[in-house]
C-alpha positions in Angstrom: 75.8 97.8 98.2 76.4 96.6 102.2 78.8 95.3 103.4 77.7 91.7 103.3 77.2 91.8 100.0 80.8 92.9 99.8 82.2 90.2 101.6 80.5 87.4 99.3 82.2 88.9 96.5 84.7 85.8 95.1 87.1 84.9 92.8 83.9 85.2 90.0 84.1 88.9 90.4 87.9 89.5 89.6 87.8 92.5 87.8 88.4 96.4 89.2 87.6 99.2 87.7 89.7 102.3 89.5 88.3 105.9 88.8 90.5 109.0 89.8 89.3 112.3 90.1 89.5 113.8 86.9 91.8 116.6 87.1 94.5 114.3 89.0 97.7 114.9 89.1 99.6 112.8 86.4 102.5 111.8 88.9 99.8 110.9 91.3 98.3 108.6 88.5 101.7 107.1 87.6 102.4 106.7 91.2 98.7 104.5 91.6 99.6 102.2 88.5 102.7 101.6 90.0 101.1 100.6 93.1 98.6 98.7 91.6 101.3 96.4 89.4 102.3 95.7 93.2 99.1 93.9 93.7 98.6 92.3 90.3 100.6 92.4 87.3 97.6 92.5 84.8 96.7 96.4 84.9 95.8 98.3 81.6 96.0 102.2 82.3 92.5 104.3 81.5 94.4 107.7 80.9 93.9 110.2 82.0 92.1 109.1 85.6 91.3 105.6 85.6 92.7 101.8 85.2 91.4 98.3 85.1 92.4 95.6 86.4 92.4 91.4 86.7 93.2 90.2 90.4 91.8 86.7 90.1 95.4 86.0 90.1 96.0 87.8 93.3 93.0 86.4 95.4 94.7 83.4 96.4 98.6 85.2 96.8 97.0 87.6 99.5 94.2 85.6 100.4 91.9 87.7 100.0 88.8 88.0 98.0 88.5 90.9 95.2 86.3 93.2 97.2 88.8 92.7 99.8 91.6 93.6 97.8 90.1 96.9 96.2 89.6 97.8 99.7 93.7 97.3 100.3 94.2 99.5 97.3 91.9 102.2 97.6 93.0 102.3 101.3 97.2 102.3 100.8 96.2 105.1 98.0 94.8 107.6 100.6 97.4 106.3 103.3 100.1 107.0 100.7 99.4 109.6 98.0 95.9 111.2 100.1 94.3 110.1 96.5 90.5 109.1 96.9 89.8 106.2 94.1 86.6 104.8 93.5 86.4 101.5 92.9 83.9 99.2 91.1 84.0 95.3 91.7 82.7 92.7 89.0 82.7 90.2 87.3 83.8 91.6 83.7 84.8 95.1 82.1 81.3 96.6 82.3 79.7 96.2 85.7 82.9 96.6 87.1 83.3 100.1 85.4 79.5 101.0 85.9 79.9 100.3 89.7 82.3 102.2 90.5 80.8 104.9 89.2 78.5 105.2 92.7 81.2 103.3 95.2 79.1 104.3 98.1 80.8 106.1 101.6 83.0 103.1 101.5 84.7 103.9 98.3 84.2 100.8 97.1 80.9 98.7 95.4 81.2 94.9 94.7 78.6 93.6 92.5 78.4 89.2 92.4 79.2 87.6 89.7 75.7 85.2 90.0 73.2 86.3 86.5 70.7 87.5 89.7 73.0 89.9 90.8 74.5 91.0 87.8 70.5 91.7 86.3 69.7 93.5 89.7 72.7 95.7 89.4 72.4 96.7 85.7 68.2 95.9 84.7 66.6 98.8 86.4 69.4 101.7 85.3 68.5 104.0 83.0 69.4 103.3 79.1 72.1 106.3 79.4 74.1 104.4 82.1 75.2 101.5 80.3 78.8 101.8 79.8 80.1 102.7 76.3 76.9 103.6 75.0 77.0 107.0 73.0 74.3 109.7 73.2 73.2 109.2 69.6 72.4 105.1 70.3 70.6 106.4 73.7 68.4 108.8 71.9 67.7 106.4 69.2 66.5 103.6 72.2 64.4 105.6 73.9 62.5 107.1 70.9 62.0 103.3 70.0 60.9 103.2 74.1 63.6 101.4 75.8 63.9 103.8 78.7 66.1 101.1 81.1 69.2 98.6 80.3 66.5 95.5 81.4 64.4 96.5 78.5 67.2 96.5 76.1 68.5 93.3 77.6 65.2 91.7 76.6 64.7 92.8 73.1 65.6 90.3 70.4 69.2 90.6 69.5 68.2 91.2 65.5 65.9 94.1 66.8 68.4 95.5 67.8 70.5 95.3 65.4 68.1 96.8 62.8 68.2 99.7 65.4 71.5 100.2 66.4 73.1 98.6 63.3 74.9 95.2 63.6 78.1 95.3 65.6 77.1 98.0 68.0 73.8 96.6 68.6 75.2 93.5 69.5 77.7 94.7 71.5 75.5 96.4 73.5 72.6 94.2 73.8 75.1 91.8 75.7 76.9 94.3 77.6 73.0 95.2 78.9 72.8 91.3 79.6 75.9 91.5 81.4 77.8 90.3 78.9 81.8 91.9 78.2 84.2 90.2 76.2 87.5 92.3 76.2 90.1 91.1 78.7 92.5 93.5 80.5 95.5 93.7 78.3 98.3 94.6 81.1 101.3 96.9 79.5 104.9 95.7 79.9 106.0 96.1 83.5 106.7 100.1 84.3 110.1 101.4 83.1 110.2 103.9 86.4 108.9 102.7 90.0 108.4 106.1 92.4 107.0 106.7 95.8 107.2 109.8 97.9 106.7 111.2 101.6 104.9 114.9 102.5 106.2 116.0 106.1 102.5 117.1 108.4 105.0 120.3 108.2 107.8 122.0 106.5 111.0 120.4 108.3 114.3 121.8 109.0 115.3 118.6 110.4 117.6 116.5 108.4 117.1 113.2 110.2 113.3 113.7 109.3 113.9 114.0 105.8 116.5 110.9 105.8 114.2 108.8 107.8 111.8 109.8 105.2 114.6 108.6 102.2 115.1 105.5 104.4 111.4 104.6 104.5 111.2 105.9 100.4 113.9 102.8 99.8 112.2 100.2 101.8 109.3 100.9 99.6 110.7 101.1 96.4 113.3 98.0 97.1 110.1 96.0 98.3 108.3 96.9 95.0 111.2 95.8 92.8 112.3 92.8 94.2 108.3 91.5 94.1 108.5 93.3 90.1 111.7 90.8 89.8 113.2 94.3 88.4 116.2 96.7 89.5 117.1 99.7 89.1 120.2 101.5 87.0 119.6 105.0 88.2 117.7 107.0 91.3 116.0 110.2 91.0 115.6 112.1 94.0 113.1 115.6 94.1 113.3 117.8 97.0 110.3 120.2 97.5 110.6 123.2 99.4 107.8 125.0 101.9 107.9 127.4 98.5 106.7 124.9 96.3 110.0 125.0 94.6 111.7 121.6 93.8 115.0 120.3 93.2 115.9 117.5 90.9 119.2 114.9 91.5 119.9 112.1 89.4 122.4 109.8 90.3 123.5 105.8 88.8 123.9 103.5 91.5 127.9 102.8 91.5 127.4 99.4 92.0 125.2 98.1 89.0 121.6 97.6 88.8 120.0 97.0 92.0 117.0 96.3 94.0 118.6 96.2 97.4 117.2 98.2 99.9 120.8 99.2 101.0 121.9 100.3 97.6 118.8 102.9 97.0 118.8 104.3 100.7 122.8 104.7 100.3 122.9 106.7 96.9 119.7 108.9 98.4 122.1 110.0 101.4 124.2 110.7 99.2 122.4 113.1 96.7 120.7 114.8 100.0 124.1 115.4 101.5 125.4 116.9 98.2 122.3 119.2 98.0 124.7 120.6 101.0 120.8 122.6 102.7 120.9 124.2 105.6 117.7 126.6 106.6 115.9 125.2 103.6 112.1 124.2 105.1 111.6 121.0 103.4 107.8 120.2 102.4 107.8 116.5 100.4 110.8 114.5 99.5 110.2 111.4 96.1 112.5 108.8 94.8 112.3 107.7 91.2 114.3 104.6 90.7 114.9 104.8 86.7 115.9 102.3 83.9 114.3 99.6 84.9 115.7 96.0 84.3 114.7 92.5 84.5 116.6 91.2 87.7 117.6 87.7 86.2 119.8 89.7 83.7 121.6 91.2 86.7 124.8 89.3 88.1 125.2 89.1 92.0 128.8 91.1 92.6 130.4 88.7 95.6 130.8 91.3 98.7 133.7 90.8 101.3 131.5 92.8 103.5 130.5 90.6 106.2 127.7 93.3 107.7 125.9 93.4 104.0 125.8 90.2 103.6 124.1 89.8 106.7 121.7 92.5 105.6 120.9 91.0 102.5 120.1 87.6 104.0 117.8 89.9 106.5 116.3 91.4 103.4 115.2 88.1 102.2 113.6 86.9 105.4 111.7 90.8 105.3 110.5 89.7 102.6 109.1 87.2 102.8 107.2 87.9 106.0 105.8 90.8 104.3 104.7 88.6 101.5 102.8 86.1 103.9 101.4 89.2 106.3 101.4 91.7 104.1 103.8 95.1 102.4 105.2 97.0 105.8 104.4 94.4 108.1 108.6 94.3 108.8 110.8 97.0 108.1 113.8 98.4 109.7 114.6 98.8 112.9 114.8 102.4 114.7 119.3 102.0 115.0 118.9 101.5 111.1 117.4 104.8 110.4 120.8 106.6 111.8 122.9 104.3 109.0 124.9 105.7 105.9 
C-alpha cells in the first residue's frame, strides 16, 4: 500500500497486528512487549512471535496517527533489539492481522478503516487467506465454489451457515465482510521491564560498558516512571566475546525505585564487583525485577542537596521527552563519568 495511503490512516484504524519472525528469540519478544506497553498500555501477547495491539489511545498522547505510530515501533525495534516486525494497520483484529502479513519494503501496511477500503483490501484474496479460517472450512468453500473472501462476503449468512455450521459460519462470513468483534484484552502491566546494549565490537573498555549501563538506566527509569511502576531488584547479564554470560542480581538499598540515579548506581556497582579485567565484553542487559505500583512507594526525604537537584532535572527530562518524544533529553557527556 503507498505511502499516501499510509498517511490517511486515522484514529478509525487503531488496531496493530505485530508479527516476529518465527524462530525469535523469546527475550527478544519479551523485550518488544515491553516496548510496546511504552506506547500503549493495551497489548495482548500472540506467543510465540506476535502481539496485538489498541493505540487509539495513543494517537492523540504522541500525536501521531496509527500508521505513524507502527512506523515508531517497528523502527525503535530494529534501532534497539536489530528485530525486523511486520506490522499490519486496521481497523479491527482481522485486517489488521491479514495486512501485516505482506507489510511491503516499508515493514509496515495500513489499510483505512472506510467499508471501500476495507472490501478492496480483503474482496479479491483468496478464500485461504482470511484470518482464522481452518483448511477443512476452505476446502469445504471452494468445493461449494467460493474461491475469494468477496464471494463469501456476499453469500447469505444462513448459506453459510448450512455450510460451515452456525457459529463458525457466522463468524467468518463477517470477518470476510470485515467484520471482528474481539477487542484486545491487554495483560496486567509486565512484572520485569529489560533493555540491553551489543558493542559494534567486543570491548575491553570499562567506560564503554558503563556508558552503556548509564544509557540501559535512562531507558529503563524512563519506561518505569511512564509504567507509574518501580523497581525492587536489578538484574545485570554480562556477555562475553565467548558467548558466555554472567548473571548479578542485586536489591536496590534504598527501596523500590524508578529513579534513573538509583538503577545506574546499583549497575556500577554489580559491574565493579564482577572485579574483569581482560574480559572482551560483547552485550551488557539490565532487568529491573519485582515490579511495583509507584503510588504504593513512599518518597524517603534526602539531605543530599545534588539528588535533589537531579531528581527535579529528571522530572523536567521527562516531560520534554513526553512532548518530543523517548531520548529526545538524556544526560549530559560529565554525567556518564558519575558513580
Amino acid at each position: 500500500m503507498d505511502e499516501q495511503h499510509d498517511q490517511a490512516v486515522g484514529a478509525g484504524s487503531p488496531i496493530l497486528h505485530l508479527r516476529c519472525p518465527m524462530d525469535v528469540d523469546p527475550g527478544l519478544y519479551r523485550l518488544l512487549l515491553g516496548m510496546v506497553g511504552d506506547v500503549t498500555p493495551v497489548v495482548q501477547a500472540l506467543p510465540p512471535s506476535a502481539a496485538v495491539a489498541d493505540v487509539s489511545g495513543s494517537v492523540r498522547f504522541f500525536d501521531r496517527d496509527p500508521a505513524e505510530l507502527a512506523r515508531m515501533i517497528r523502527a525503535r525495534a530494529l534501532a534497539l533489539y536489530g528485530l525486523p516486525v511486520s506490522i499490519g494497520v486496521g481497523p479491527n483484529w482481522t485486517v489488521a492481522a491479514m495486512a501485516s502479513r505482506e507489510p511491503g519494503r516499508g515493514g509496515v501496511h495500513a489499510v483505512g478503516s472506510s467499508p471501500e477500503a476495507v472490501a478492496a483490501f480483503l474482496h479479491q484474496r483468496p478464500i485461504g487467506e482470511l484470518h482464522g479460517i481452518g483448511r477443512a472450512q476452505e476446502r469445504t468453500l471452494t468445493t461449494y465454489g467460493v474461491h475469494t473472501i468477496g464471494l463469501l462476503a456476499n453469500l447469505p449468512e444462513a448459506t453459510v451457515q448450512r455450510v460451515l455450521g452456525g457459529k463458525a459460519g457466522r463468524l467468518l462470513r463477517e470477518r470476510a465482510r470485515g467484520v471482528d468483534r474481539r477487542r484486545v484484552a491487554p495483560a496486567e502491566l509486565p512484572h520485569s521491564a529489560a533493555a540491553q546494549r551489543r558493542f559494534p565490537t567486543d570491548t575491553l573498555a570499562p567506560e564503554l560498558v558503563r556508558s552503556a549501563l548509564l544509557s540501559l538506566a535512562v531507558e529503563l527509569g524512563e519506561r518505569l516512571r511512564r509504567r507509574q511502576q518501580a523497581a525492587k531488584a536489578v538484574t545485570m547479564t554480562v556477555t562475553f566475546a565467548d558467548r558466555t554470560q554472567i548473571h548479578r542480581s542485586r536489591q536496590l538499598p534504598g527501596g523500590p525505585s524508578a529513579h534513573t540515579d538509583d538503577l545506574r548506581d546499583v549497575a556500577y556497582d554489580m559491574y565493579r564487583a564482577l572485579g574483569l579485567q581482560r574480559a572482551r565484553v560483547r552485550a551488557v542487559a539490565l532487568r529491573c525485577e519485582q515490579l511495583v505500583d509507584a503510588a504504593m512507594v513512599a518518597e524517603q526525604l534526602s539531605f543530599d542537596a545534588d539528588r535533589e537537584h537531579r531528581l527535579r532535572a529528571e522530572q523536567a527530562v521527562d516531560a520534554l521527552n513526553r512532548r518530543f518524544g523517548s531520548g529526545t533529553v538524556g544526560p549530559a557527556a560529565t554525567y556518564l563519568q558519575a558513580g
